[in-house]
C-alpha positions as CSV (number, residue, x, y, z in Angstrom):
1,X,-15.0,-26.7,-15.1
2,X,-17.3,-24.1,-16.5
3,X,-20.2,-26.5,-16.1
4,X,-19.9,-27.3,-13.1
5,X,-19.3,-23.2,-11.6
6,X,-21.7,-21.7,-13.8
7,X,-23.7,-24.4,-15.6
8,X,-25.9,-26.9,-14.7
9,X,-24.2,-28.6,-12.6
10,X,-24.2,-25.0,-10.5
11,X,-27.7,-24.7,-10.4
12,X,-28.3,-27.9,-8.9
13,X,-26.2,-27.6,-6.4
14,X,-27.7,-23.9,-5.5
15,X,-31.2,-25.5,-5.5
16,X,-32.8,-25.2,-2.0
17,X,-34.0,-28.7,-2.1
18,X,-30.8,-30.5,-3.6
19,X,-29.1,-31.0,-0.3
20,X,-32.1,-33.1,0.3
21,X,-31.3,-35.7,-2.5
22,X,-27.7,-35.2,-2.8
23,X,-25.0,-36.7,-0.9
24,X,-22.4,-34.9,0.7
25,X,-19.6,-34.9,-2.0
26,X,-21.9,-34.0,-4.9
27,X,-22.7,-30.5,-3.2
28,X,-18.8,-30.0,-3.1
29,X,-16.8,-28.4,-6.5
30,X,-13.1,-29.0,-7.1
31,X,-13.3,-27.0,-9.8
32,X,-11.3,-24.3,-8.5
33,X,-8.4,-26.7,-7.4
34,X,-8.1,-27.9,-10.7
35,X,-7.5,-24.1,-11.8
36,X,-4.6,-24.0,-9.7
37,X,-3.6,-26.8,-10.7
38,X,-3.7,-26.9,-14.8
39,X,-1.5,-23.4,-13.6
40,X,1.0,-25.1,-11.7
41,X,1.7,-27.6,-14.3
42,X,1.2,-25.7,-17.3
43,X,4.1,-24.7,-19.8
44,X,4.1,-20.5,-19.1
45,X,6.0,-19.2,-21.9
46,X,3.3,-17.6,-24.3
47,X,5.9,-15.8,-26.4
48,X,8.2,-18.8,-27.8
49,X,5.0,-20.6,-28.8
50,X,3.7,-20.7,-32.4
51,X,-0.1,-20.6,-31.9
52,X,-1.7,-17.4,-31.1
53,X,-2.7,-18.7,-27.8
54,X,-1.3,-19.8,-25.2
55,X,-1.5,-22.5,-22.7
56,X,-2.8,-20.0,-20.2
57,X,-4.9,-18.1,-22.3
58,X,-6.7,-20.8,-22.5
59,X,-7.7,-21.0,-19.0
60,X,-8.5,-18.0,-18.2
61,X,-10.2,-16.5,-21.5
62,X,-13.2,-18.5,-20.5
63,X,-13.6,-16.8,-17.6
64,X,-13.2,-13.5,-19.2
65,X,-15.3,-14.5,-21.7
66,X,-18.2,-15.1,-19.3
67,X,-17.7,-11.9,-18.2
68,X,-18.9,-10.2,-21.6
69,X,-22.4,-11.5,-21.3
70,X,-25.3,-9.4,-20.6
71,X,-26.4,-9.2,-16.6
72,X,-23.5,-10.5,-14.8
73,X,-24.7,-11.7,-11.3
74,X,-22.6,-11.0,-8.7
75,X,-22.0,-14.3,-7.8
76,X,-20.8,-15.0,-11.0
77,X,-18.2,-12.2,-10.4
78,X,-17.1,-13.5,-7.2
79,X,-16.7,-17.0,-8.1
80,X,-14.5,-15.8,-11.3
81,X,-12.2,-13.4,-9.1
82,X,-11.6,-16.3,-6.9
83,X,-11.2,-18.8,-9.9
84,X,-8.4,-16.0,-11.0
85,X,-7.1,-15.7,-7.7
86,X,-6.4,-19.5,-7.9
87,X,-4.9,-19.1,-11.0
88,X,-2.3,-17.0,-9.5
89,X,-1.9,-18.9,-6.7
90,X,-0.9,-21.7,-9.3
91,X,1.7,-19.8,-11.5
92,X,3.5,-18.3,-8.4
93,X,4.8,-22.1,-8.0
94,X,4.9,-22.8,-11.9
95,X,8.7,-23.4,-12.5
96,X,8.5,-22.4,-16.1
97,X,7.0,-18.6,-15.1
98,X,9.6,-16.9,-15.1
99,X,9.5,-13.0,-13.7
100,X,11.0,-11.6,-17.5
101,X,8.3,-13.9,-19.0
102,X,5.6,-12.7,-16.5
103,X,6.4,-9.2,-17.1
104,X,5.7,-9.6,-20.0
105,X,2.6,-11.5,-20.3
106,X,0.8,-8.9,-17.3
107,X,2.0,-6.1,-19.5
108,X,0.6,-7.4,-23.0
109,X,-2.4,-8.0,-20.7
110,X,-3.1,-4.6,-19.1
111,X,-1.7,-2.0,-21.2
112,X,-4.1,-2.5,-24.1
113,X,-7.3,-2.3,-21.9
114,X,-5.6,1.3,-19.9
115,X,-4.8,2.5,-23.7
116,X,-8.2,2.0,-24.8
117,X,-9.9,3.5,-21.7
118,X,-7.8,6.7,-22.4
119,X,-8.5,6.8,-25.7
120,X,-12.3,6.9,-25.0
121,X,-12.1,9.3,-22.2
122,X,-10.3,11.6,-24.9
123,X,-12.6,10.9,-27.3
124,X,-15.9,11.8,-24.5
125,X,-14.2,15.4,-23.9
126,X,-15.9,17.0,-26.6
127,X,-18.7,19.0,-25.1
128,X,-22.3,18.9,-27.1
129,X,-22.4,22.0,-28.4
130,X,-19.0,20.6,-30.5
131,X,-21.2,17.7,-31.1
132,X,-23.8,19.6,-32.8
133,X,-21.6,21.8,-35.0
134,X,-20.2,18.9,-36.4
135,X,-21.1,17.6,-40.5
136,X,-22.1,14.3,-40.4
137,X,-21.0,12.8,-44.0
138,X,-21.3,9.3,-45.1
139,X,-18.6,8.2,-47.4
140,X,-17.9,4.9,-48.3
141,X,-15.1,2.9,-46.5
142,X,-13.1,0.2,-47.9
143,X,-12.1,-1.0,-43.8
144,X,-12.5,-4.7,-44.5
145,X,-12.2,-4.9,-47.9
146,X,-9.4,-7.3,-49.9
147,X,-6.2,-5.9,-51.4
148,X,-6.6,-8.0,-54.3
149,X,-8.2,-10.8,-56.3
150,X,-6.2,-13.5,-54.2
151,X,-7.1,-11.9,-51.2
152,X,-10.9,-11.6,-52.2
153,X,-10.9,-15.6,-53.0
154,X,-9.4,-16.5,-49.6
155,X,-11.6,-14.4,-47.6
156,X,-14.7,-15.6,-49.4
157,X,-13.8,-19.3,-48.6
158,X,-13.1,-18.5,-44.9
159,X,-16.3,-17.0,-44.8
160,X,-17.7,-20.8,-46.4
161,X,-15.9,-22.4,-43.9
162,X,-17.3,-20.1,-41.1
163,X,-20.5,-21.0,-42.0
164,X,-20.4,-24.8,-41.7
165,X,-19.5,-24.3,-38.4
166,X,-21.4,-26.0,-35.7
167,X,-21.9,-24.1,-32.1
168,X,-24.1,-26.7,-30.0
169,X,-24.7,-28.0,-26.6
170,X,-23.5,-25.3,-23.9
171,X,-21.1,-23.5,-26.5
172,X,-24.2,-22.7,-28.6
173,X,-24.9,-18.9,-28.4
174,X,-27.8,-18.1,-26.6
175,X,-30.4,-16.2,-28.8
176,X,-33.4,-16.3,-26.7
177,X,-34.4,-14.1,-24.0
178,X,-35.1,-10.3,-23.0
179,X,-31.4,-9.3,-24.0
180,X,-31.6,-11.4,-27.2
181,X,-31.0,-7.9,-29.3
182,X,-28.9,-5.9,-26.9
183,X,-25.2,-5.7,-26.9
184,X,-23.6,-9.0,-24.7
185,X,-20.2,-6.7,-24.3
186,X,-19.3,-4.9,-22.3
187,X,-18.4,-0.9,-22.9
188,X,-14.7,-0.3,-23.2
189,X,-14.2,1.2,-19.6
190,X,-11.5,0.5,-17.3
191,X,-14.2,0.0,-14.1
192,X,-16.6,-2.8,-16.4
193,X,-16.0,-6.5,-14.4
194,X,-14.4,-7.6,-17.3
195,X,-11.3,-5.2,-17.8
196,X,-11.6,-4.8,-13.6
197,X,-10.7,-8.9,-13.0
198,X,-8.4,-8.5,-15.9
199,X,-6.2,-5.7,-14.3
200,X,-6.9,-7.2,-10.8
201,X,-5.3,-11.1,-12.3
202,X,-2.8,-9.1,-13.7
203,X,-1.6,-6.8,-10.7
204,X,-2.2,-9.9,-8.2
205,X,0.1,-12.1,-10.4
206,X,2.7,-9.2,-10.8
207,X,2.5,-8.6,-6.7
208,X,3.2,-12.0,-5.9
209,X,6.4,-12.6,-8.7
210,X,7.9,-9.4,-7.4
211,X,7.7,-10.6,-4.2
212,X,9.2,-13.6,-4.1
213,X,12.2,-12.1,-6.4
214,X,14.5,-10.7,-4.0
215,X,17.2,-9.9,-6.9
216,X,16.5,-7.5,-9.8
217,X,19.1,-7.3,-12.7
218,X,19.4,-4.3,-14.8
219,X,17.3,-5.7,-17.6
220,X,14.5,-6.9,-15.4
221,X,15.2,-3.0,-13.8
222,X,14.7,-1.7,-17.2
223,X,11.8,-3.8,-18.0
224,X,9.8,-3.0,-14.2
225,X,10.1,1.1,-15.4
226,X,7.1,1.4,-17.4
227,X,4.8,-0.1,-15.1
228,X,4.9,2.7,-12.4
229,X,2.8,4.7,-15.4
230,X,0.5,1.4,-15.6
231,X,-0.1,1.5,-12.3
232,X,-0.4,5.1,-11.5
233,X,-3.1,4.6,-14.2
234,X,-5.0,2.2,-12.2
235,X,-4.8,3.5,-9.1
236,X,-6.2,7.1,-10.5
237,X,-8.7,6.0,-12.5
238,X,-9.9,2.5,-11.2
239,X,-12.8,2.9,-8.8
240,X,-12.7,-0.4,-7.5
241,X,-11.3,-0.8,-3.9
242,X,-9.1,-3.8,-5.0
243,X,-7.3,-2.4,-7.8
244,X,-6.3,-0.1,-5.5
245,X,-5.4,-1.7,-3.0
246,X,-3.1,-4.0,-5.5
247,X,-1.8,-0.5,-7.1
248,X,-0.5,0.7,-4.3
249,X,1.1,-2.8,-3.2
250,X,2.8,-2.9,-6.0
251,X,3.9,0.8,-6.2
252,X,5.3,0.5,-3.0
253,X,7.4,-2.7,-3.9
254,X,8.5,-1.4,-6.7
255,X,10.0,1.9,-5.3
256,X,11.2,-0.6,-2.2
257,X,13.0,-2.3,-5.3
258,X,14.6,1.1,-6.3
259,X,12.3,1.6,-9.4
260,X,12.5,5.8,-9.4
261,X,9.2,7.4,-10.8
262,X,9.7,10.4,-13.1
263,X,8.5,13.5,-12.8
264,X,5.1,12.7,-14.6
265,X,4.1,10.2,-12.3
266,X,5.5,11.4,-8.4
267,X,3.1,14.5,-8.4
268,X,-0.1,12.7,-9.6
269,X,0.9,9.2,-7.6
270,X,1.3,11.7,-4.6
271,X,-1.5,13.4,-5.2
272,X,-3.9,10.7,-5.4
273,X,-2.6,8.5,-2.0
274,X,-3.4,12.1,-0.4
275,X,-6.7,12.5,-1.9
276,X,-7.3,8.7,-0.9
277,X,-6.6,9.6,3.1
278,X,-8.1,13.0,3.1
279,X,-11.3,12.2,0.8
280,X,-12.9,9.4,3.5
281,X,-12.1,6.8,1.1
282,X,-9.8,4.9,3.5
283,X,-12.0,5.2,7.2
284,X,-10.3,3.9,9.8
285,X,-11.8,0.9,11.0
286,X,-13.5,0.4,8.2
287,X,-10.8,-0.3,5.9
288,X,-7.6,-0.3,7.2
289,X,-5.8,-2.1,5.0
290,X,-5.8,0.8,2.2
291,X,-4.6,3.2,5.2
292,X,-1.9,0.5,5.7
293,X,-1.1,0.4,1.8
294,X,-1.7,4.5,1.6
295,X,0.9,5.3,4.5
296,X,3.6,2.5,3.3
297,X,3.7,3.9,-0.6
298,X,3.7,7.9,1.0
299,X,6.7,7.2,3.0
300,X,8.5,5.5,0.6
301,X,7.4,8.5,-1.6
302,X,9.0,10.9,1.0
303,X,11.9,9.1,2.2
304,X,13.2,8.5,-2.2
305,X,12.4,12.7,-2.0
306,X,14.6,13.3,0.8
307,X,17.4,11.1,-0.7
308,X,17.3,12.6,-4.2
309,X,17.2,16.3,-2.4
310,X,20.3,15.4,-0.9
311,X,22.0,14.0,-3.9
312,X,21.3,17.4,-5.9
313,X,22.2,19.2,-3.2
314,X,25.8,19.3,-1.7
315,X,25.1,22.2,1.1
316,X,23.2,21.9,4.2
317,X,21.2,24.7,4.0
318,X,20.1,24.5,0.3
319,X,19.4,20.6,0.8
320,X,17.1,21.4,4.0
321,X,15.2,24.5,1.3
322,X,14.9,22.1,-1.4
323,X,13.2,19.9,1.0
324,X,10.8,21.9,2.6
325,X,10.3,23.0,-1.4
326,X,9.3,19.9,-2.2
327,X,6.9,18.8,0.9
328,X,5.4,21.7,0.9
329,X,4.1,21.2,-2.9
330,X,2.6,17.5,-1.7
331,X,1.6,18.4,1.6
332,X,0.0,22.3,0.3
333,X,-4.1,22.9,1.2
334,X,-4.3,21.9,4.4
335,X,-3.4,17.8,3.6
336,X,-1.0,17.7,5.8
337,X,-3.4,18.6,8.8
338,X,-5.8,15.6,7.8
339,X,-3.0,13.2,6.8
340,X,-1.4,13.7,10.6
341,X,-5.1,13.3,11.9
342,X,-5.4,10.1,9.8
343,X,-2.3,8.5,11.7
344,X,-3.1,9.7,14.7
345,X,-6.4,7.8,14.8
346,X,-4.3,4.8,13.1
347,X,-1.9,4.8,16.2
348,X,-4.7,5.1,18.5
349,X,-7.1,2.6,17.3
350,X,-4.8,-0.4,16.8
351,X,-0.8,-0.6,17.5
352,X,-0.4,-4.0,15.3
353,X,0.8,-2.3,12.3
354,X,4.3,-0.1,12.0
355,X,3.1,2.0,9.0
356,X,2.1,5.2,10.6
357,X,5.1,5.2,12.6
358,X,7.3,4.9,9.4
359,X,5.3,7.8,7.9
360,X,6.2,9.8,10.7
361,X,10.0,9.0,10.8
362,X,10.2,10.3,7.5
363,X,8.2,13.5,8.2
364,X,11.1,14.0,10.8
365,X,13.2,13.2,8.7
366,X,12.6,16.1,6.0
367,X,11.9,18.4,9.5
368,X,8.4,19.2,8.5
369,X,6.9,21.7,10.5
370,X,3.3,21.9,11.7
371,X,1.2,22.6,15.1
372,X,-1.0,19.6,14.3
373,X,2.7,17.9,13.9
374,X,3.6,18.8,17.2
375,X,0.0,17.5,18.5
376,X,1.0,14.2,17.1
377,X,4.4,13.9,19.0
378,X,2.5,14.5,22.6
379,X,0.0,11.1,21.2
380,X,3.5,9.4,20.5
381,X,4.9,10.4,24.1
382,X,1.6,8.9,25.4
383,X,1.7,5.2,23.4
384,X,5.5,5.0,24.2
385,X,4.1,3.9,27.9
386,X,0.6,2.7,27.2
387,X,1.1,0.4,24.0
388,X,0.9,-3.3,24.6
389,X,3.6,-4.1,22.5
390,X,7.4,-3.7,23.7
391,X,8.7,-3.1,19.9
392,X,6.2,-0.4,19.5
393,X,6.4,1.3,22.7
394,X,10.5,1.4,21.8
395,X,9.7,2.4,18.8
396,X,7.7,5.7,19.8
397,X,10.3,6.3,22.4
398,X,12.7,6.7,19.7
399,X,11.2,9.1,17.3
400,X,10.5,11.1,20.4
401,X,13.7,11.4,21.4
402,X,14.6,12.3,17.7
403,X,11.6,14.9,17.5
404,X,13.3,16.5,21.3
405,X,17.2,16.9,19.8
406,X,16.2,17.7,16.1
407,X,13.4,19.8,16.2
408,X,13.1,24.2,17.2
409,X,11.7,24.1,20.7
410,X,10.9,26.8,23.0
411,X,12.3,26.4,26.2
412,X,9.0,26.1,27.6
413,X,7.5,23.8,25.6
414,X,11.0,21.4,26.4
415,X,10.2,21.9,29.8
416,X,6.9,20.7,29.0
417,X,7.8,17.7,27.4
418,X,10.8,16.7,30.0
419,X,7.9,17.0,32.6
420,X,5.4,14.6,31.2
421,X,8.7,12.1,30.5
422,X,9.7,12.1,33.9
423,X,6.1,12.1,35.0
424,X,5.9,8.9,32.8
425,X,8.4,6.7,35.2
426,X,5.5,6.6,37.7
427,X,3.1,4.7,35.2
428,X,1.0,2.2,37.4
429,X,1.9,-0.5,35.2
430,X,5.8,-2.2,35.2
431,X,6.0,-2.5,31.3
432,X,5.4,1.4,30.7
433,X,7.5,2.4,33.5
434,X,10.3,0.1,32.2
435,X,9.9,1.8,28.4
436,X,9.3,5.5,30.2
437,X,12.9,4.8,32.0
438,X,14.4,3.4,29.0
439,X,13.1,6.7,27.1
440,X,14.8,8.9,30.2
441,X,18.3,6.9,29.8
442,X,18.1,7.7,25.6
443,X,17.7,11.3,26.3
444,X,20.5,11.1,28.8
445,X,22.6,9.8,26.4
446,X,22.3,11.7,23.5
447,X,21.3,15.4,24.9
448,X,23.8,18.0,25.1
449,X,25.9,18.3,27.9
450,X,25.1,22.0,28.4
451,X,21.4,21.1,28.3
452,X,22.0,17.9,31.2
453,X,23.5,20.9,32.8
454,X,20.5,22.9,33.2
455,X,18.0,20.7,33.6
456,X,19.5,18.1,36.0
457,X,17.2,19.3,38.8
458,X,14.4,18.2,36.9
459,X,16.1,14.8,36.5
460,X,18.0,13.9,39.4
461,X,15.1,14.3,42.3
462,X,12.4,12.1,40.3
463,X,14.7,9.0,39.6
464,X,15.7,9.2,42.8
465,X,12.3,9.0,44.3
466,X,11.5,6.5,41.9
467,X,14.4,4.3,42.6
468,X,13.5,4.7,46.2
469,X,9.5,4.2,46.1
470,X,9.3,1.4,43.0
471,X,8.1,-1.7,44.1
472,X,10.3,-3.5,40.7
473,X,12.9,-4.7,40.8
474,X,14.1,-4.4,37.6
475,X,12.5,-0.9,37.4
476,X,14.7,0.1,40.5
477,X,17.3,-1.4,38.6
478,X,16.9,1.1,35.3
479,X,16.4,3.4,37.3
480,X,19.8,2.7,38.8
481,X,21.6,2.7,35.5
482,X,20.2,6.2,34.4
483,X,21.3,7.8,37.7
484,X,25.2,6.1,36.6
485,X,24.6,7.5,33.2
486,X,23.5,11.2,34.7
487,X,26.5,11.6,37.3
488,X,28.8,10.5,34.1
489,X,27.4,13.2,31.6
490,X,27.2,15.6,34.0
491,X,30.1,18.7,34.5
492,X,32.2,18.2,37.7
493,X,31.0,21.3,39.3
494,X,27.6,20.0,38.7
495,X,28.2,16.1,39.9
496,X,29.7,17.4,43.0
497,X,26.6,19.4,44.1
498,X,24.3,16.3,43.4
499,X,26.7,14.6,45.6
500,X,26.4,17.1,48.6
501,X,22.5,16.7,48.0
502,X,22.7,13.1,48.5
503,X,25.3,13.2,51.3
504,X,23.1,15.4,53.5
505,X,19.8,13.6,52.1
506,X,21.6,10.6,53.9
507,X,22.3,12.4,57.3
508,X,18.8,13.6,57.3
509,X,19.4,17.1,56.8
510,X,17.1,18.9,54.6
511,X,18.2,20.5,51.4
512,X,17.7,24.0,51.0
């Protein structure tokens, strides 16, 4: 298989002038099929066997071992992160890869390589002038060296055998060349391709067994905890669009799981999916996928703040405190003005995905407070008519209607709003008008009856207009159905007034 991606065989088939003498099937490679395969059919249980490999080890330490040579093509990367990719692809349906025995296996996997980047970031803190203070003494070192006489012997005749070992043909090391007497490995760095398609294998195969495991028993619980660290790891130090991507993914289904984070890793997990929306990393358009990944993890972040706030806190008032507490430490600087601008441009450049609208039913729900906040609800008011998707449209409707009932307003600005609703019934096309009604009859239903008291004018004349001048039938019909609903909720006093309006309306009198 190695021949025939990277050997060879490869550059044959890459050769300008091979299509010319080749026929059609010899320019084709199945090598990557037989990946997945060897993975479906493979035994994937590395930690009852004896040897100190396992089964797959030895497919994909190959590919990582192509990695450590010197002047990696990019090709070369590519075709190894899709050689990986079907590697995955091939233990998701591997009977014997079980989720306790993959957990393990992507943790053995990962964690050494995050331990050892840490460890040399630590060690690269020292500033120079440390550097130059310091004695340099050599002293011998007895790293290496036997324990004893037996020891000594044993080493000396591995050493005899070492040497009259033969490495020919392709496995022969390759000696020759510009980069003959540089170092073929690669620095130990989390972002190097080698340690990057490592940690990307590992959180793609970890994605897709967590996915499919609907179930979680309080062992498999236990054993899920440590990798929120793992990936919070990645997905603050990895520059690699991927790994993030995957971090997130995988943060977010694990919290969906009810995996809690501690303390140590909510504030810098936070921190960084804000810095990732704020800092242009995630331009809409662009990439739109991390935005998707971003906002899913960040309201799942909120919504598992909001619950534990209420757990701690058995009165109203001081839950509702520790809540605004607690946003206002992730959402400080000014992030929460260029997060809401970020889903604002979301909602307005494509309505396919529900993210940003989850994000902002958890910002209601905590009651965050904001002028750019109240911005965004006027953009909601606006797609709850003009998106062309029914489930969205309803969708807007209802966190409007939430954002009207639950949030201070000044008289005028409800006013305002109930204006632009009832102006929304006239929409040219049927759809909008039909969602813009169904908005009307939600706020009819769940509004205070003092409130349908004083605003009735502002209701009753407009749907009655409508129901009179709409060319739809079933518009005229909704319309119908949210006069019934207004005469119902309605005081008597009132109801009988509306009636006298529309008993002289009928006799052509005017109404004063």
């Amino acid at each position: 298989i190695l021949q025939d991606m990277f050997g060879f065989a490869n550059e044959t088939k890459d050769n300008a002038d091979a299509a010319k003498n080749l026929v059609k099937e010899a320019m084709g490679s199945k090598s990557y099929d037989a990946i997945e395969i060897v993975c479906r059919l493979l035994y994937f249980d590395p930690s009852k066997l004896s040897s100190n490999s396992s089964s797959i080890h030895f497919v994909v330490a190959p590919l990582f071992q192509k990695l450590t040579e010197g002047n990696v093509e990019t090709k070369t990367i590519s075709k190894i992160k899709k050689c990986l990719s079907r590697a995955v692809a091939g233990i998701s349906q591997n009977p014997s890869a079980k989720l306790e025995t993959t957990l393990e296996f992507v943790f053995a996997s990962i964690s050494p390589i995050l331990q050892l980047s840490i460890e040399v970031q630590i060690k690269n803190k020292g500033s120079k002038d440390d550097l130059k203070q310091m004695i340099v003494v050599w002293e011998p070192s007895s790293l290496g060296a036997a324990r004893n006489a037996k020891a000594a012997v044993l080493k000396k005749k591995a050493d005899h055998a070492n040497l009259k070992g033969v490495l020919d043909g392709f496995s022969a090391p390759k000696l020759t060349g510009s980069n003959r007497h540089t170092q073929r490995f690669s620095k130990i760095d989390l972002n190097n391709p080698t340690n990057t398609c490592a940690i990307e294998f590992g959180l793609n195969l970890l994605f897709v067994k967590m996915k499919s495991s609907s179930h979680l028993s309080t062992n498999l619980i236990e054993m899920l905890t440590p990798f929120l660290d793992i990936l919070t790891i990645c997905l603050c130090q990895s520059r690699e669009n991927s790994v993030s991507i995957l971090s997130v993914r995988c943060i977010a289904l694990l919290l969906k799981r009810g995996i809690k984070p501690n303390d140590k890793v909510l504030d810098p997990l936070g921190t960084k999916i804000i810095e990732i929306l704020s800092n242009g990393e995630a331009i809409i358009g662009s990439n739109q996928e991390m935005v998707h990944t971003c906002l899913v993890a960040l309201t799942i972040l909120l919504k598992m703040e909001k619950a534990e706030g209420v757990k701690k806190n058995k009165h109203l008032l001081d839950r509702d405190r520790q809540g605004q507490k607690n946003l206002a430490l992730t959402l400080s600087d000014g992030k929460m003005g260029i997060i809401v601008s970020i889903v604002k441009e979301s909602l307005m450049h494509s309505d396919s995905t529900n993210s940003p609208l989850g994000l902002i039913q958890a910002l209601l729900s905590t009651k965050f407070i904001s002028p750019d906040f109240y911005d965004l609800m006027e953009t909601l008011l606006d797609l709850s008519v003009r998106s062309h998707r029914e489930s969205f449209r309803d969708q807007c409707s209802n966190l409007f209607v939430e954002f009207l009932i639950h949030y201070p307003l000044t008289r005028n600005r409800l006013e305002q709003h109930l204006r632009q609703v009832m102006l929304n019934i006239k929409y040219e096309y049927k759809e909008g008008r039909v969602s813009a009604i169904r908005l009307v009859s939600m706020l009819l239903e769940r509004f205070p009856l003092k409130l349908i008291d004083e605003e009735v004018q502002l209701f009753f004349l407009p749907l009655v207009l409508q129901m009179m001048n709409d060319e739809a039938e079933e518009c005229r019909k909704f319309v119908s159905e949210c006069l019934t609903r207004l005469t119902c909720r309605v005081s008597a006093n009132v109801a009988l007034s509306l009636f006298d309006y529309l008993d002289r309306w009928h006799k052509g009198t005017n109404i004063s």
